[in-house]
C-alpha positions in Angstrom: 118.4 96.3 89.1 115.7 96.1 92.0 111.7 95.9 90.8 109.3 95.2 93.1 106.8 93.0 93.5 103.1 93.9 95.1 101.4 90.5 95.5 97.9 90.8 96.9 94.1 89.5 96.4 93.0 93.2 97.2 93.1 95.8 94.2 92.6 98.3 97.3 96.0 97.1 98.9 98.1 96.6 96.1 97.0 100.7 95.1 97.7 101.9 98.7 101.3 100.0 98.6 101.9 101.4 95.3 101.0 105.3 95.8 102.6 105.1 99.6 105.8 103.8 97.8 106.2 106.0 95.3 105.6 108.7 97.8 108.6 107.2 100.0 110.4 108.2 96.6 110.6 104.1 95.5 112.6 104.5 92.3 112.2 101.1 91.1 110.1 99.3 89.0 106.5 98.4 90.9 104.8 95.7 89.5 101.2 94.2 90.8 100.2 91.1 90.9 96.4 90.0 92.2 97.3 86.3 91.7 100.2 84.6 93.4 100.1 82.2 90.4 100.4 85.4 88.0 103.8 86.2 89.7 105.1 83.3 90.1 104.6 82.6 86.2 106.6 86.3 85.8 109.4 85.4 88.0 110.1 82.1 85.6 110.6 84.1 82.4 112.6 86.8 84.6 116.1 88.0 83.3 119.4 87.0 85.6 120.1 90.3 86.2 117.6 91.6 88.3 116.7 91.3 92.4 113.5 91.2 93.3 111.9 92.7 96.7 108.7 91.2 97.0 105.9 92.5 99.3 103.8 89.5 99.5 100.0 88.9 101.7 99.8 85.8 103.3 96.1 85.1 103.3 95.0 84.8 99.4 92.8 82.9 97.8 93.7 79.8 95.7 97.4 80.0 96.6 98.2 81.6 99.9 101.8 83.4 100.5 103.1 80.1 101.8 102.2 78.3 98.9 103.7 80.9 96.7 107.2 80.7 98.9 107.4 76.7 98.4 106.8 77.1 94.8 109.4 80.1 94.4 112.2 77.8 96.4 112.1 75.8 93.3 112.9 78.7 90.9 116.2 80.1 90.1 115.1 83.6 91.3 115.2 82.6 94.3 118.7 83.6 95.4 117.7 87.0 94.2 114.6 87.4 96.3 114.1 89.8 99.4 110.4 89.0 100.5 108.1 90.8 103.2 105.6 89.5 104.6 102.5 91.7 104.6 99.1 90.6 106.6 96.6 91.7 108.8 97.0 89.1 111.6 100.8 87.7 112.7 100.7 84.8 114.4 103.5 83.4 115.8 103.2 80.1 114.1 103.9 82.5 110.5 107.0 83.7 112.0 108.1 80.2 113.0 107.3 78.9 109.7 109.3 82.2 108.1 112.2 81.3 109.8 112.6 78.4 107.5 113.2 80.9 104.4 115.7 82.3 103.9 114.7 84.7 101.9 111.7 85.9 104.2 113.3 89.2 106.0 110.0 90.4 108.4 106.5 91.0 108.4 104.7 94.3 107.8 101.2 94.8 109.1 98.7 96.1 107.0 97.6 99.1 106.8 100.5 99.7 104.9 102.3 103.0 105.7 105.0 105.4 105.4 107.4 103.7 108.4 107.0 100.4 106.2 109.3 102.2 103.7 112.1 103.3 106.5 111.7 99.5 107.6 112.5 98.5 104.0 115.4 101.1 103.2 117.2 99.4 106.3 117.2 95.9 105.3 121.3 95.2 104.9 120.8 93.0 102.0 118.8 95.9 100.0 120.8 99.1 101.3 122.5 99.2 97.7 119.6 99.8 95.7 118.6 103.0 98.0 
């Protein structure tokens, strides 16, 4: 099973990503988190048999989305994470640093929207939950 996880600072943000996905007809679990801390405690207690697509921002407060990747590297889960990066501002030292996980697919640019959806639906590693 996919669920998905909406990890951003901004209630706003996490609402729009949520309503736009659904919309895009998102079957799977959607789960918000306003802390990266918060998720990162979820994702030690998950269960083995679940992937995780995580839409992550990289500018937040008290632990940023870098942060929260170096910590998640050390986790289990991690073999069974799919992560976007979502922020208003790429730089191209982000997508150097990206390059080093794995796990990090792309970056979405916020506002969130409706082609962010076709972007994720054609990630090869994801195609068999859609």
């Amino acid at each position: 099973m996919l669920k998905v996880l909406l990890i951003d600072d901004d209630e706003i943000v996490l609402l729009v990503q949520r309503k736009l996905l659904q919309r895009c007809n998102f079957e799977q679990e959607i789960i918000s988190y306003r802390s990266a801390k918060s998720a990162l405690n979820y994702l030690s207690q998950v269960s083995d048999s679940d992937d995780f697509l995580i839409l992550l921002d990289v500018n937040m407060p008290q632990m940023n989305g870098w942060d929260f990747i170096s910590q998640l590297s050390k986790m289990e889960v991690v073999d069974r994470t799919h992560i976007l990066m979502v922020t208003s501002s790429i730089e191209l030292n982000d997508k150097e640093v990206a390059e080093n996980y794995p796990n990090v697919f792309d970056f979405i640019e916020k506002p969130f929207n409706a082609d962010n959806c076709k972007k994720i639906r054609s990630i090869p590693a994801l195609k068999n939950y859609f």
